[in-house]
Steps between C-alpha positions, in 0.01 A plus 500: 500500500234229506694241373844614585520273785338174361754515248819593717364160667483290211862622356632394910319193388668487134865564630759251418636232765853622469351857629308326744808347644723801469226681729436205748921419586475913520244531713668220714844611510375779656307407766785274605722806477220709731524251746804496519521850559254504774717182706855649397382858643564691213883427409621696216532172197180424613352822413707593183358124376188587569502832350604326177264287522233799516651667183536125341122433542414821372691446167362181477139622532557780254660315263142234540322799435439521111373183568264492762359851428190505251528700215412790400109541343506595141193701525707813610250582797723509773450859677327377800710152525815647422742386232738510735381194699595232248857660475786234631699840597203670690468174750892425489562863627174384787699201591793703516351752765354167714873390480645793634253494743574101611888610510434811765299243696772236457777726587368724778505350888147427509394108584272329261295291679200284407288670722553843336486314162162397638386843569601673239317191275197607709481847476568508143178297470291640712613827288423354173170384661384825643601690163238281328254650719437824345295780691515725222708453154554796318432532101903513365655277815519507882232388726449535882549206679442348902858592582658274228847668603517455817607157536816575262556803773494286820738278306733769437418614872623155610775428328658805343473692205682276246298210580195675439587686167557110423146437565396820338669406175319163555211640552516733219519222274227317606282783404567401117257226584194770525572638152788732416477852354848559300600725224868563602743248724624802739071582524535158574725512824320833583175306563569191541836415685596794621210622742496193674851443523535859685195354769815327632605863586299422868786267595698819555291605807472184650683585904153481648134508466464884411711489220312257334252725456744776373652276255122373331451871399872529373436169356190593330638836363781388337241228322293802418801694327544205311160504355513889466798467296365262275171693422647806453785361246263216335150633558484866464263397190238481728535810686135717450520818275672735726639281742924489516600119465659574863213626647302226334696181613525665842135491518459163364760304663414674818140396529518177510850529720440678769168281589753237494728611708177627734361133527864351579558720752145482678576090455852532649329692805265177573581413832505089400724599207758724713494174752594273167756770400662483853499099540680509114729739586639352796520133317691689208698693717641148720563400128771721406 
């Protein structure tokens, strides 16, 4: 994985002008199209163009795909990289999910304005930035963090659920940058988009300030089952003699989860942080 993203840079950098162009009128089309949407109020040509538009950028990146991905090392040792990763179908079915995800966003009654743009922007970073920070890593993946989920939860909190499984997926992603374990693409979503996709879960109980704390542990377990799925499908290798792979990624998955979900909630119960929530909430809430 070392140099997988120098050169996914240098084919960007290698790509032919015609592509270039195809991407840039895309990418412009549809912001025109987006703001369109947000001045005409959602009429119903605005929103089937736009929709096409989604599914038309999509094909357009997945077609650009064989050539901006690297290719595959010949040395054969991809276990821990995954071969998976320099597959034009493994990241055309990812851009697929993030397009299904833009539609429900584009399509459900929820206003998209630049100041939840902003905040989501923010909390994804301050995510990323806190999941850097490792307390404790573990030897075959996971780590405890300074409540590196929590800002993707208040997100959800503000805004709903959808937007924050948005960020999740985001989110997710990012974590690619830190090195990715991968020896199967559905191991893959398990551990990687999946878990923090389903923090956007805490959007669900989101009608006032005790809910939010309700919907980090929801939000945190269904991350954990995630994780528990994928080491007890992919990892039951490493189970000690005498251990059950269930019992065994239970165990695993669980220590470092549960002190995560210990340190979010003692965080959320911060009295300066329940003031921030409470300011957010009723910004986000004169929003919509």
């Amino acid at each position: 994985m070392s140099g997988y993203f120098s050169n996914l840079i240098e084919n960007l950098k290698e790509l032919s002008p015609a592509t270039w162009i195809i991407l840039a009128i895309g990418i412009a089309v549809a912001v025109v199209v987006l703001v369109l949407a947000k001045k005409s109020e959602k009429s119903k040509w605005v929103l089937v163009v736009s929709a096409v538009g989604i599914v038309v950028m999509t094909i357009l990146i997945a077609l650009s795909l064989p050539q901006i991905l690297p290719e595959s090392p010949e040395d054969g040792g991809l276990t821990a990289s995954g071969q998976f990763l320099y597959s034009p179908w493994f990241w055309t079915i990812i851009l697929s999910c993030i397009a299904v995800v833009l539609l429900v966003l584009l399509l459900r009654n929820q206003k998209m304005t630049s100041r939840m743009l902003a905040t989501g922007a923010l909390c994804i970073a301050v995510s990323f930035v806190l999941s850097c920070i490792t307390v404790y890593k573990l030897p075959n993946g996971g780590s405890i963090t300074p409540a590196s989920m929590l800002p993707i939860m208040l997100f959800a909190y503000l805004y709903g659920p959808v937007p924050g499984i948005a960020a999740g997926i985001i989110h997710g992603t990012l974590q690619l940058i830190q090195g990715a374990y991968v020896i199967h693409p559905f191991q893959f979503l398990l551990d990687y988009i999946f878990p923090f996709a389903l923090l956007g879960l805490c959007g669900l109980f989101c009608k006032n300030e005790k809910q939010f704390f309700i919907g980090i542990a929801v939000a945190a377990v269904a991350r954990f089952i995630a994780h528990f799925l994928s080491g007890y499908l992919f990892f039951y290798m490493y189970a000690p003699e005498g251990q059950t792979p269930f019992v065994y990624s239970l165990l695993y998955n669980g220590s470092y989860m549960l002190p995560e979900l210990i340190i979010c909630e003692v965080v959320a119960w911060v009295p300066q942080f329940r003031k921030m929530v409470r300011q957010l909430k009723v910004k986000a809430t004169a929003e919509t």
